[in-house]
C-alpha positions in Angstrom: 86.3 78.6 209.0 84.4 79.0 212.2 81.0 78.2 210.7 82.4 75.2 208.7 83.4 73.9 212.3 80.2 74.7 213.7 78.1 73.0 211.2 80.5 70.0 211.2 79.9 69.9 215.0 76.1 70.2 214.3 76.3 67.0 212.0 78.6 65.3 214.7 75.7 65.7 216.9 72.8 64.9 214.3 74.8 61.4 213.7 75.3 60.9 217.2 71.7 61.7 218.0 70.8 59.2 214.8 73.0 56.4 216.0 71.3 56.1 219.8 68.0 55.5 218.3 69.0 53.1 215.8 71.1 51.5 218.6 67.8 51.9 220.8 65.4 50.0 218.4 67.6 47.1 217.6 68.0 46.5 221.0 64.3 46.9 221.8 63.7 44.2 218.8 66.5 42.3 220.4 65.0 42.3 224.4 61.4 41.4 222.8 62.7 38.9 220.4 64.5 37.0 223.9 61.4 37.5 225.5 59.3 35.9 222.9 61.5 33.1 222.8 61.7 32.4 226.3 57.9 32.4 226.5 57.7 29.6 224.2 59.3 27.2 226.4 55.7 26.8 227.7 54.1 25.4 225.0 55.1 21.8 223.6 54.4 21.0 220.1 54.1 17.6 219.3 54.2 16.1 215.8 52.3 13.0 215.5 52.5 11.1 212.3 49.4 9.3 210.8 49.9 5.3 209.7 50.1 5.5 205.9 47.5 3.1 205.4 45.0 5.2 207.2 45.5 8.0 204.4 42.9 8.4 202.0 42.8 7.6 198.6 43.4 9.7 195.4 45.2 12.3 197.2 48.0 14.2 195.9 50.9 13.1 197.3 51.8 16.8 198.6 48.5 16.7 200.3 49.5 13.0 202.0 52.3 14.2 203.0 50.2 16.8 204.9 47.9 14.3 206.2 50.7 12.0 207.3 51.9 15.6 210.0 49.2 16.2 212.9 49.9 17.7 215.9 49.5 18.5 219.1 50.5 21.3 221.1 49.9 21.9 224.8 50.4 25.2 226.7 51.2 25.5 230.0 48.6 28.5 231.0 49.0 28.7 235.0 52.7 28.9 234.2 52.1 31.8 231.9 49.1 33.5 234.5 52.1 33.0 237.0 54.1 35.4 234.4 51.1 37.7 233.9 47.5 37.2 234.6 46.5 38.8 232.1 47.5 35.8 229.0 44.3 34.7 227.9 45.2 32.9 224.9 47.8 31.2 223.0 47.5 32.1 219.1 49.5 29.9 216.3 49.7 30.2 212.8 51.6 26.9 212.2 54.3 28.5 209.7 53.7 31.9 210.4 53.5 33.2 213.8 52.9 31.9 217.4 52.6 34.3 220.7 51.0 34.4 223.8 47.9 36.6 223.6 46.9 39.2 226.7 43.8 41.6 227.8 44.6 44.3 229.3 41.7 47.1 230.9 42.1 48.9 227.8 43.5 49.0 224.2 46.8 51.4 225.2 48.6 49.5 227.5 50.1 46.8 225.8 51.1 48.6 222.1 54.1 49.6 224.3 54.2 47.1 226.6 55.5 42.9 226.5 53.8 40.4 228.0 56.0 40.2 231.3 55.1 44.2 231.3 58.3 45.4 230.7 58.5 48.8 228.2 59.0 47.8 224.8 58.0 49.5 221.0 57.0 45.6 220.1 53.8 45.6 222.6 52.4 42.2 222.7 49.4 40.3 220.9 46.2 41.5 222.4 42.8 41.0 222.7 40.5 43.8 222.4 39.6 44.6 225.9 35.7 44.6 225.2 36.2 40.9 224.2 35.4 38.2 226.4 38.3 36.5 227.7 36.7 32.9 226.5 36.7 34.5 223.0 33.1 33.6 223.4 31.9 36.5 221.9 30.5 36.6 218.2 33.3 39.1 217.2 36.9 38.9 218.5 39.7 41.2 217.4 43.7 41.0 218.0 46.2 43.3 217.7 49.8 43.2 216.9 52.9 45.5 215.6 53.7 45.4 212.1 57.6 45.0 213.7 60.7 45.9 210.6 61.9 42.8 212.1 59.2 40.3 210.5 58.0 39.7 214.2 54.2 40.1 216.2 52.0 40.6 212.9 54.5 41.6 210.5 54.2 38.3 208.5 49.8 39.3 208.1 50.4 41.0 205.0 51.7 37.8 203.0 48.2 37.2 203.5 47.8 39.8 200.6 49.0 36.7 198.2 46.1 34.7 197.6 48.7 31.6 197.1 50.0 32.2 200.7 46.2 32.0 202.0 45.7 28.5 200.5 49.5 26.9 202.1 47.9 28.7 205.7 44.7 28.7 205.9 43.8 28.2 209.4 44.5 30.2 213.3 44.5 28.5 216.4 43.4 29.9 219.4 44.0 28.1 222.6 43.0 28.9 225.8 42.5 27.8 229.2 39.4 25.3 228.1 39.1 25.2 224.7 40.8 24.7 221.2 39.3 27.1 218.6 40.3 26.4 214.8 39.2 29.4 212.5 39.6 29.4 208.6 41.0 32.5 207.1 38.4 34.1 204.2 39.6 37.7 203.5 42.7 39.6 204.0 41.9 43.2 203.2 43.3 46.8 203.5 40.6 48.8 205.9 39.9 52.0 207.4 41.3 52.8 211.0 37.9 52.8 212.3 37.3 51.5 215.7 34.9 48.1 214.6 33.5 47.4 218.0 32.3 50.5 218.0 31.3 51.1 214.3 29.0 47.7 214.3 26.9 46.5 217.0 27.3 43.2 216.9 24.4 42.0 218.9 21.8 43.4 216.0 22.3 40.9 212.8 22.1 43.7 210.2 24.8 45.2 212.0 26.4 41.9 211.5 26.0 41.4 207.9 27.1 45.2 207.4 30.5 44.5 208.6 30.5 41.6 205.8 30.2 43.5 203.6 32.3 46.4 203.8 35.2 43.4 203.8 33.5 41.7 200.9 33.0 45.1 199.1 36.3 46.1 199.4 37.6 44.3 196.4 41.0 46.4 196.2 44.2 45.7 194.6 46.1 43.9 197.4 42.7 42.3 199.0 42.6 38.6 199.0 38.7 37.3 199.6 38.0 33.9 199.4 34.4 33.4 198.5 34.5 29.5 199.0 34.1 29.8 202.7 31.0 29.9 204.3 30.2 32.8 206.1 27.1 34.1 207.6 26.0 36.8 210.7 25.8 33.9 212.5 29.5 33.0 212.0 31.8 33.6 215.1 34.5 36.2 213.3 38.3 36.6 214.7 39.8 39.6 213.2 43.6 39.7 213.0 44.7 43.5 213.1 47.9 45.2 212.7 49.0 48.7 210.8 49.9 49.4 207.6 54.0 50.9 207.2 53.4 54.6 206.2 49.5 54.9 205.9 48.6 55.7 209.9 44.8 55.8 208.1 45.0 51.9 207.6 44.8 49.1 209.1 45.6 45.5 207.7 43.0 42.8 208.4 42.7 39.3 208.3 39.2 37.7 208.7 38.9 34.4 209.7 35.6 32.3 210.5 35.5 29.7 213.3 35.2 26.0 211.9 35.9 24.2 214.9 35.1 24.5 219.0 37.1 22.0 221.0 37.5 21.0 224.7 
């Protein structure tokens, strides 16, 4: 009877134990999800429709309806770099995902850490600290979470649906100066190599060999859309987060700049 009390009292504690963390997580998702929110109160999205007349002609009338929607969105950065000087960028995905994106002096600090530097197991967006923080350079790379909750990069892997690819095709950077507009052309399952410092990006071959391990790697699961140009000239922006159960993985989403505004 006395070890049928003591293993009892062992399970007690197990589901005890097993409750705090549970209780733990949902109410880091919950502090990071407020956060998040409250962030967004600096940026204004404005939807601007188009005069009918002014659509053009023989187009599908799901694609004018598109046409009719513009939009644009404003971000209050020196608001933000009050919050933390280190935001360099606002990223949206309309549809998908919008956060405010940070550099920190190295790649560790913010996987734990949220944008007003408080602990938390959602981290932020971030830039990869080697990057410029104009996103000037020819190969940018974000990082994000791949958060149960469907929040920070979670919502990448639809991009594994080629259909999905086609309804959101596009990521907006903003920053301080500019507008930057890339077209996504490959979302692919990769290898947790470190691509900075696999390819050196100011030697074109080295260029054109990163292209083609994502064009080679044609797997089930890897969308790759061959009718965007692409070239070692191309200014890349890869979108990373981690794949659930495979620590050797990484999810990526490649996208080519299209567009360079003031």
């Amino acid at each position: 009877m006395k070890k049928e009390y003591f293993l009892l009292g062992i399970l007690s504690v197990i589901l005890l134990a097993a409750g705090v963390w549970i209780y733990q997580i949902i109410s880091e998702y919950q502090k990071a999800e407020r956060e998040y929110e409250q962030l967004q109160e600096y940026v204004k999205v404005e939807k601007n429709t188009r005069d009918p007349e002014n659509t053009k002609p023989n187009v599908a009338e799901d694609d004018k309806e598109g046409e009719k929607q513009e939009e644009t969105v404003t971000v209050d950065f020196a608001a933000l770099q009050e919050i933390n000087p280190d935001v360099v960028a606002w990223i949206r995905i309309p549809g998908v995902l919008e956060y405010p994106v940070v550099r920190g002096g190295d790649n560790s600090y913010y996987l734990n850490h949220t944008v007003q530097k408080t602990y938390n197991i959602a981290g932020s967006i971030f830039l990869d600290y080697r990057n410029e923080r104009d996103f000037s350079d020819s190969k940018n790379i974000i990082y994000g979470h791949n958060m149960k909750d469907g929040s920070m990069f979670q919502n990448l892997h639809n991009y594994a649906d080629a259909s999905y690819m086609q309804q959101h095709p596009n990521v907006v950077i903003y920053t301080p100066e500019k507008k930057l507009t890339y077209q996504i052309f490959a979302a692919v399952v990769y290898d947790d190599r470190h691509i900075l410092h696999s390819f050196d990006y100011a030697f074109a071959d080295q260029r054109q060999a990163f292209l083609d391990s994502i064009y080679n790697s044609r797997n089930l699961g890897n969308v790759i859309r061959d009718d965007v140009s692409v070239n070692t000239d191309s200014r890349i922006l890869t979108l990373s987060t981690c794949m659930t159960g495979q620590d050797d993985k990484r999810f990526l989403v490649e996208a080519v700049l299209i567009s360079e505004e003031d």
